[in-house]
C-alpha positions, 0 to 999 in steps of 0.5 A: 754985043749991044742987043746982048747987053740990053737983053741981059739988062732987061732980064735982069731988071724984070727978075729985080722988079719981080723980087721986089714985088715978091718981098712985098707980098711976104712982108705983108703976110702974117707970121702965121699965114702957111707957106707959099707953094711957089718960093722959088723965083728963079726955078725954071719954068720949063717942060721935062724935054726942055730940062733933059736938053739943059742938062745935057748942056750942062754936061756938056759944058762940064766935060768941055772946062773940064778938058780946058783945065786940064789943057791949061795944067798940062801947058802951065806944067810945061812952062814951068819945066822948060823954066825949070831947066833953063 
């Protein structure tokens, strides 16, 4: 869980020192300078084989809390009738 942690830690302090050095950059630009082509610092850099498999995940994951939800309704709505009629 350690190295998990680590990892997470340096993703993010990369991502914090990119946006600092990004907000730099903009604050150094005039008002009237075009916009940048490439604003979105967090938009995946991925290839189309590799977004179709994340979003097949994603739908994945949805179906997967979708159906806990509704698990967890179902067992909380039994709780409350057996307490109901107890």
């Amino acid at each position: 869980m350690a190295d998990a942690t680590t990892a997470a830690k340096a993703r993010i302090d990369k991502a914090l020192a990119l946006l600092e050095r990004r907000m730099k950059d903009l604050k150094a630009r005039p008002a009237s300078a075009p916009p940048i082509g490439d604003d979105d610092l967090f938009a995946p850099r991925a290839d189309a084989g590799r977004l179709a498999e994340l979003e097949d995940a994603g739908r994945e994951a949805r179906a997967a809390l979708a159906a806990s939800a509704k698990a967890i309704r179902s067992i909380l709505a039994d709780d409350q009738d057996s307490a109901g009629s107890a």
